[in-house]
N, C-alpha and C positions, 0 to 999 in steps of 0.2 A: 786421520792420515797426515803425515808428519811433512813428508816431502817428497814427493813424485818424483823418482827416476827411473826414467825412461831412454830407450833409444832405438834404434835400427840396424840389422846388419844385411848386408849386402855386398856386391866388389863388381863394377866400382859404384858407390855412392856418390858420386858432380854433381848429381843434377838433381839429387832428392829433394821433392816440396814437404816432405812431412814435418822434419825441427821445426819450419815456420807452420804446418797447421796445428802441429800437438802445442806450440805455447800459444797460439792465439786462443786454442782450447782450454789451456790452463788459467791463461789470465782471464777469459771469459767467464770463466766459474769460481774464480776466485782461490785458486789451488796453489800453491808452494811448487817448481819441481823443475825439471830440466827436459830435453829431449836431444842426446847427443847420436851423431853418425860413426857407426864402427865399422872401417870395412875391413871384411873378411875374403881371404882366399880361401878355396876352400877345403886344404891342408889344415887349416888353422879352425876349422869352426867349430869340433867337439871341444879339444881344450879352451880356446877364449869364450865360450857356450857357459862352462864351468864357470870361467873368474869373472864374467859377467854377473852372474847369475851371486858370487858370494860376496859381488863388491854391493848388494843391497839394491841390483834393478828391481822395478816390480811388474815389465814386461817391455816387448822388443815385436818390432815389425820386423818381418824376413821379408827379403827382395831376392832378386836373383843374383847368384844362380843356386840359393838355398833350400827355397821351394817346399822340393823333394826329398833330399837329403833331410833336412833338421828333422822330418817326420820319427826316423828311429831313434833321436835323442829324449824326444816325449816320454813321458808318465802316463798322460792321457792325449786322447784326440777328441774333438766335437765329431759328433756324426755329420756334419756340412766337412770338417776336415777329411773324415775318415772316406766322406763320399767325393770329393774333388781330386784326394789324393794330395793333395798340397797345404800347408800350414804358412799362413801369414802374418801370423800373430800369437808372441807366445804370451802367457802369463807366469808368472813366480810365484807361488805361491807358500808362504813360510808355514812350515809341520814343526811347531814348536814342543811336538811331545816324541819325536824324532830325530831332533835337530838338525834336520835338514829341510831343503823347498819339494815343492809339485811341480813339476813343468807340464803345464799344459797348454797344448796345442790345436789352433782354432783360424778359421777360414772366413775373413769375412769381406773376402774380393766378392762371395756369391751373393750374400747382402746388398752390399756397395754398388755392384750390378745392377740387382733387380729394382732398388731405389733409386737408381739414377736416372730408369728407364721411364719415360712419358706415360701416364696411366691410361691411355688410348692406347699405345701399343701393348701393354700389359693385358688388356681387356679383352684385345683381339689372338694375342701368342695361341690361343685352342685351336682357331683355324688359321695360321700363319705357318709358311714356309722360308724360314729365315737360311742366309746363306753367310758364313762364316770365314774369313778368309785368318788361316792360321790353326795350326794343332798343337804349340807350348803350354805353360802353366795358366797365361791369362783364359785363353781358350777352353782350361777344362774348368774354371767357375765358373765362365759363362756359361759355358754347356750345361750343368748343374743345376745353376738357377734357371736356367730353360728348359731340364725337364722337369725341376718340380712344378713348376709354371704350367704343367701339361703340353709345352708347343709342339703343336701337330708334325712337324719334320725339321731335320736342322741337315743340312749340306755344307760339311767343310773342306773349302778350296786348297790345297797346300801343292808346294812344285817339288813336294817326292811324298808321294801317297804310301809308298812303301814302309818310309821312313815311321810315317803315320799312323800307322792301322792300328797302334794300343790304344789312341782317344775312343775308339769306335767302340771297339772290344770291351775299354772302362764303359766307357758310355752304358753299352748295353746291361753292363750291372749294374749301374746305376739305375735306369729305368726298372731293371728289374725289383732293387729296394724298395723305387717309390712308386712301383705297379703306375706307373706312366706309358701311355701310348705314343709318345715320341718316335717318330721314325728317324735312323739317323742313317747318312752317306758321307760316303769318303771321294773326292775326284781330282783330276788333279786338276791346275788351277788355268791349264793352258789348251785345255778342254772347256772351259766354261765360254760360249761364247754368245747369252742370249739370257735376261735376268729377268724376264716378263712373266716368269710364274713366282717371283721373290716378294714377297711383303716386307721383306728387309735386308741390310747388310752389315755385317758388324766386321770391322778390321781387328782381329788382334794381334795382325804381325807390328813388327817396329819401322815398317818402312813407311818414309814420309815425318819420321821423328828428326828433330834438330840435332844435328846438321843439315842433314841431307833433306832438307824438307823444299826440295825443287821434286821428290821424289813418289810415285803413287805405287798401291797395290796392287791393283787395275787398271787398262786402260780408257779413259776417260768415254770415250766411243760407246762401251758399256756400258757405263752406268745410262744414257739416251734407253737403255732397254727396260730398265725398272719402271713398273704401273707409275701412275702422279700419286700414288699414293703413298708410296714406300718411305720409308726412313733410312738414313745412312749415320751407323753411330763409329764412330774412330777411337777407340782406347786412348789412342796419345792424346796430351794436356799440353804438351811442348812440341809446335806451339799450337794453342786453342784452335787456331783454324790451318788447317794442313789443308793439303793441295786438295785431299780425297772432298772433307768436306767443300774446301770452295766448290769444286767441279759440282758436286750436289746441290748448294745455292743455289750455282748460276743455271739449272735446270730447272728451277724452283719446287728440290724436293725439302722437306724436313734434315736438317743437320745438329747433330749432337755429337758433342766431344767428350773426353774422358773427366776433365775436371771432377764432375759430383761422383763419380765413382772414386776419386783418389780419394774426395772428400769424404763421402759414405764410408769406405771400407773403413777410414780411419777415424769416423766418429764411434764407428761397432768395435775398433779395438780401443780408445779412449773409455766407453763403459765399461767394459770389462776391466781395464784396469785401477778403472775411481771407484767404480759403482755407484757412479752418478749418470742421471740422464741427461745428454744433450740437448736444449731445446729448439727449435726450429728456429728461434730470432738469432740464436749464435753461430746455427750451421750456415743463415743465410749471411750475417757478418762475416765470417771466414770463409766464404765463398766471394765476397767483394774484395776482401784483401788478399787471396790467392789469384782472384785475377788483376788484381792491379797488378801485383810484381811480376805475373805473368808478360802483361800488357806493356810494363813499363822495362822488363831486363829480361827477356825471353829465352835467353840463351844463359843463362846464370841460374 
């Protein structure tokens, strides 16, 4: 492999960590290659898809609001893509007997997930009632990797159910694929007012992200009702401790932030584009240096 080009597309891209995790990845393993941000509106994403793809990338992280959309430009989908619904990661693939590439399209927010997740909570997801706050793109990996996971019931909170009701409906084909006994609920979020049957909560809306990070899901009052047992995990990385987890600290429940999931997801699309394996001394190095700049320019 000559020279790794790589990038991202998304609109807007400000605040993407990935250029600095794919070169700390690259220099890590010793690899030639680049990792640039293209943002796309998304009028523009089949044609610049095209002259991406012929200026010699050899894959691309989707962000939003592409998700969904990129999925009909594919060749192929992973069955983790074809089951979430969303593609996060494309690959190029060159058909030199062809003359043209593969584009194939692949999910691996649901990976990135379920490795981020503490291997106690993992152990226990069979008899775990988790409560979901959000029904967008991140939402439906998590959801995915929670029912392959087997977890006993998932209740997602959102402030228009109506809005909502396709997670549920995918949901339920999805269990159906992976013959999982997942119970899943839809409610809205202003109806939740007691979290004492929840073994966990996982934020995947964006409130509480920088700027606005004076900002919570819920209100704090709440969370006093989850068992001492519980865990509270926050998708956002920006910044590592949001308002939701501190309130969870200062109760002294279990707090987890989104970091090793940005990390995870993009060390599973990093293989796929080397075909090299990440080792766990490098993903724990690029987890130091993703948080020092975190730590150190948090808003940048």
């Amino acid at each position: 492999m000559d020279f790794l080009k790589l990038g991202i597309i998304g609109y807007p891209l400000t605040h993407s960590l990935s250029p600095l995790l794919h070169a700390e990845l690259m220099r890590g393993l010793g690899l030639a290659g680049e990792y640039a941000k293209y943002e796309l509106p998304p009028d523009q994403l089949r044609p610049r898809l095209r002259e991406l793809e012929q200026q010699g990338l050899r894959g691309l992280n989707v962000t939003i609001p592409h998700k969904v959309a990129v999925m009909q430009a594919m060749d192929w989908l992973s069955p983790q893509a074809e089951l979430a619904g969303a593609v996060n990661t494309i690959v190029f693939e060159a058909q030199a007997d062809e003359g043209g590439f593969k584009r194939s399209g692949h999910n691996t927010d649901i990976a990135g997930f379920m490795r981020s997740l503490p291997p106690q909570v993992v152990a226990a997801l069979p008899h775990s009632h988790l409560l979901i706050l959000g029904a967008g793109g991140s939402a439906r990996a998590v959801m995915t990797g929670l029912i392959e996971a087997r977890t006993q019931a998932i209740t997602f909170a959102v402030r228009n159910p109506a809005k909502a009701l396709s997670i549920t409906s995918d949901g339920q084909l999805i269990k159906k694929t992976l013959n999982s006994p997942t119970q899943l609920n839809l409610v809205a979020l202003e109806t939740v007012s007691d979290l004492s049957g929840f073994a966990g909560l996982i934020n995947t809306t964006p409130v509480g992200m920088y700027p606005q990070i004076e900002d919570g899901p819920i209100a704090p009052s709440l969370l006093d009702s989850l068992p001492e047992t519980a865990w509270v995990y926050d998708l956002i990385y920006r910044p590592l401790e949001t308002r939701l987890l501190q309130q969870t600290q200062a109760i002294g429940l279990t707090a987890v932030n989104g970091l090793d999931m940005l990390i995870y997801q993009g060390v599973c699309a990093f293989e796929l584009w080397s075909s090299r394996q990440v080792p766990d001394t490098l993903v724990n190095a690029v987890r130091h240096s993703l948080q020092q700049q975190l730590e150190t320019s948090p808003h940048h």
